[in-house]
Residue frames as a rotation matrix with the C-alpha (Angstrom) as fourth column:
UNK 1
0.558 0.829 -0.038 18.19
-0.104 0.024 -0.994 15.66
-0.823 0.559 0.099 14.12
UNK 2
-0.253 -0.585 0.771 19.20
0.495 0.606 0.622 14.30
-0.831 0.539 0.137 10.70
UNK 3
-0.130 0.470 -0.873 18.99
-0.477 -0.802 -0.360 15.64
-0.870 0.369 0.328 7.50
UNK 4
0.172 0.410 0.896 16.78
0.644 0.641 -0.418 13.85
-0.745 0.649 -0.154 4.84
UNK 5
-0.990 -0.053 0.133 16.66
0.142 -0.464 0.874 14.41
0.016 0.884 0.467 1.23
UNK 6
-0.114 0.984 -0.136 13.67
-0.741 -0.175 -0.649 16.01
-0.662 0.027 0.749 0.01
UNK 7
0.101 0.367 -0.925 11.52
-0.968 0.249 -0.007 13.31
0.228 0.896 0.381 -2.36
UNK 8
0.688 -0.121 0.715 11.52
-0.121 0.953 0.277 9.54
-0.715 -0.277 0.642 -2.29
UNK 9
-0.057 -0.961 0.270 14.08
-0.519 0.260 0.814 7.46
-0.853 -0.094 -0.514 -3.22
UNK 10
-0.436 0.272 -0.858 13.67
-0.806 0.305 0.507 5.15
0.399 0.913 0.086 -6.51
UNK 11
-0.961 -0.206 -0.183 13.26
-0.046 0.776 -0.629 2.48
0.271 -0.597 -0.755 -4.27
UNK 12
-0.513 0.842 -0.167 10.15
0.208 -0.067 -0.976 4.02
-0.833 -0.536 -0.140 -2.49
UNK 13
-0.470 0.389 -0.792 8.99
-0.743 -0.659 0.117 5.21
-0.477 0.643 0.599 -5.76
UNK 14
-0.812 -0.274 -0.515 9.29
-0.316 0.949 -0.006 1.59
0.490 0.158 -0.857 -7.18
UNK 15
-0.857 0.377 -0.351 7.64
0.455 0.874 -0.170 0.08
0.243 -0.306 -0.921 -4.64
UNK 16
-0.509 0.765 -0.396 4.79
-0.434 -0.625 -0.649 3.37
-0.744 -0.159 0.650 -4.07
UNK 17
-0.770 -0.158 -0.619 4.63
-0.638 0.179 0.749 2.05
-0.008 0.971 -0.239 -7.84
UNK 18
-0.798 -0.294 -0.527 3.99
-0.371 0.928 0.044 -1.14
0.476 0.230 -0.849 -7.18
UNK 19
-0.629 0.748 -0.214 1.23
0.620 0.315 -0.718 -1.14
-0.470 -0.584 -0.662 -3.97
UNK 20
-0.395 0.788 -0.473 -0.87
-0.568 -0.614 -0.548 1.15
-0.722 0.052 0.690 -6.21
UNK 21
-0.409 0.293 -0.864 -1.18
-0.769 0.399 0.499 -1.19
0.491 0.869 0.063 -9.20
UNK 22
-0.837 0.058 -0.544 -1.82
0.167 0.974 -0.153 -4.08
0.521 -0.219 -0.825 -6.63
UNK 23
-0.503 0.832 -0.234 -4.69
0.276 -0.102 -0.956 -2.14
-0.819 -0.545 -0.178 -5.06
UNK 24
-0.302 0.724 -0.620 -6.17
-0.922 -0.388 -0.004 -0.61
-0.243 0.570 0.784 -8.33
UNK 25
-0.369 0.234 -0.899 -6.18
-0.706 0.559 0.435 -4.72
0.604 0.796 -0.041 -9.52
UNK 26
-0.822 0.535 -0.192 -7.24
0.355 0.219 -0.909 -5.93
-0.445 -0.816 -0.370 -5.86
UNK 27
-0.531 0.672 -0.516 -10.12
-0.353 -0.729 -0.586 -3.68
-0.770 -0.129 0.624 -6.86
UNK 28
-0.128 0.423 -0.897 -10.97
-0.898 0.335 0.286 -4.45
0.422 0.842 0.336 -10.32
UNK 29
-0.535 0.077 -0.841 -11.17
-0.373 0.872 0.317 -8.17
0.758 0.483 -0.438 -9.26
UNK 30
-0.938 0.323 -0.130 -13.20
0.247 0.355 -0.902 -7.98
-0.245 -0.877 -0.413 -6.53
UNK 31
-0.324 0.935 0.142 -16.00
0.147 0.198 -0.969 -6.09
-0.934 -0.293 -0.202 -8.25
UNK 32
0.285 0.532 -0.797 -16.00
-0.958 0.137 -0.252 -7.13
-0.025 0.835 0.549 -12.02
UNK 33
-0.562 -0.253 -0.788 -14.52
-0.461 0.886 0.044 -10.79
0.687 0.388 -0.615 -11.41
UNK 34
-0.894 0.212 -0.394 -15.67
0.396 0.785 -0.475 -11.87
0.209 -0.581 -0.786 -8.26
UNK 35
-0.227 0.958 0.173 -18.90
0.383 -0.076 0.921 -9.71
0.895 0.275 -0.350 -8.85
UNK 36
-0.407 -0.107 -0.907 -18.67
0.882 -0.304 -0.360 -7.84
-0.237 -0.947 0.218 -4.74
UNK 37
0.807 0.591 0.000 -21.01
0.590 -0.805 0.067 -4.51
0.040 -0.054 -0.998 -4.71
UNK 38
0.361 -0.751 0.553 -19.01
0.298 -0.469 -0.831 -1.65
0.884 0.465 0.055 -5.38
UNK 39
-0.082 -0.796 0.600 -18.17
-0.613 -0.434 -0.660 -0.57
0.786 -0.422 -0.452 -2.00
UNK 40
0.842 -0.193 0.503 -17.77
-0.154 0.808 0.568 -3.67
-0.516 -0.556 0.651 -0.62
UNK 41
0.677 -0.397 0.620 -15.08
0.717 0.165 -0.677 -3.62
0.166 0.903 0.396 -3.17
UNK 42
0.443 -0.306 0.843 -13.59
-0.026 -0.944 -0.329 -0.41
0.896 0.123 -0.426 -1.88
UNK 43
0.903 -0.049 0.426 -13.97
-0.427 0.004 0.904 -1.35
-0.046 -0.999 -0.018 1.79
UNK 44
0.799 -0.587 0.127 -11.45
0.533 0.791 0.301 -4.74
-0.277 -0.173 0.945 0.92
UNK 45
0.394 -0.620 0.678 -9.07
0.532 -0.448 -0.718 -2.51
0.749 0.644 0.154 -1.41
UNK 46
0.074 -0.561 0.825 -8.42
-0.550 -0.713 -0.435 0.18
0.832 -0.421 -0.361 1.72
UNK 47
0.832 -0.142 0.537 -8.38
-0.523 0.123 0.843 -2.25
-0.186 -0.982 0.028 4.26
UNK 48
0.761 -0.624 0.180 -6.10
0.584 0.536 -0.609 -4.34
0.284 0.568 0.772 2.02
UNK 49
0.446 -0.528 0.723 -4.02
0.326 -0.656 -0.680 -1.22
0.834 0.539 -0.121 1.84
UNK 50
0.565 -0.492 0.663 -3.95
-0.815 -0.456 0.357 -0.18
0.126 -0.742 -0.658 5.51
UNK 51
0.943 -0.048 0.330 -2.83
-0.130 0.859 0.496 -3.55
-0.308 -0.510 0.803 6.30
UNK 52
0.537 -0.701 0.469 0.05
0.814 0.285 -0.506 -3.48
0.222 0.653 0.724 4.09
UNK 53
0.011 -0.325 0.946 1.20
-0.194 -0.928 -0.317 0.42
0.981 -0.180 -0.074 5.34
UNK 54
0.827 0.306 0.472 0.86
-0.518 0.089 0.851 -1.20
0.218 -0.948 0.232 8.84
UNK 55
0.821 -0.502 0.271 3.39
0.339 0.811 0.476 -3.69
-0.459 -0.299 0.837 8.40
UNK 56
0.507 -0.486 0.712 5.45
0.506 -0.501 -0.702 -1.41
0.697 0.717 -0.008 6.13
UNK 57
0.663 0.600 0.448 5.13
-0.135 -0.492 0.860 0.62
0.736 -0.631 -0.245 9.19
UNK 58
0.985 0.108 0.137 5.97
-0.174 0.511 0.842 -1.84
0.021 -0.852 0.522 11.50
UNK 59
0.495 -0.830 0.257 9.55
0.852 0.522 0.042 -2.93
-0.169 0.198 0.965 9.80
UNK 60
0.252 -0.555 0.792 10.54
0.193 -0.773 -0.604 0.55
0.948 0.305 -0.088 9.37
UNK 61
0.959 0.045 0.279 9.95
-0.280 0.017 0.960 0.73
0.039 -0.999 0.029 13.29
UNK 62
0.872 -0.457 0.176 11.82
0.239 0.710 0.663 -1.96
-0.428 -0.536 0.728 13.89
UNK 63
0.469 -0.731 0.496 14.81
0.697 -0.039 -0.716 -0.87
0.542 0.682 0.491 11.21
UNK 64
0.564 -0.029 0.825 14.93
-0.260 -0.955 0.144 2.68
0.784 -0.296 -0.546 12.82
UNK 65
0.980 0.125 0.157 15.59
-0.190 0.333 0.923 0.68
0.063 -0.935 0.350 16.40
UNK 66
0.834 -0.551 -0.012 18.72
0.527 0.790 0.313 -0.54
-0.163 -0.267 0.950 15.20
């Protein structure tokens, strides 16, 4: 067993940073531009989101492997 630091890195912070502003404006333009009931609007935003924490996921997987 390894020993992590506690906290995220800048890096993860950065990019934590980064998938929240892209879901809060995923959001906003689905239901005041494109005009999508509000939680239809919500639904796209968290599937948006798992999708992206899947594949985030996935490449950490695969990093770890090596």
């Amino acid at each position: 067993m390894t020993d992590l630091p506690e906290g995220f890195s800048p890096l993860a912070k950065v990019g934590l940073s980064v998938l929240a502003v892209a879901a809060l404006t995923w959001f906003l333009v689905s239901w005041l531009v494109l005009h999508s009931p509000l939680t239809d609007a919500i639904g796209e935003t968290a599937g948006s989101l798992t999708a992206v924490l899947l594949v985030v996921s996935v490449i950490g997987m695969a990093g770890e492997a090596d």
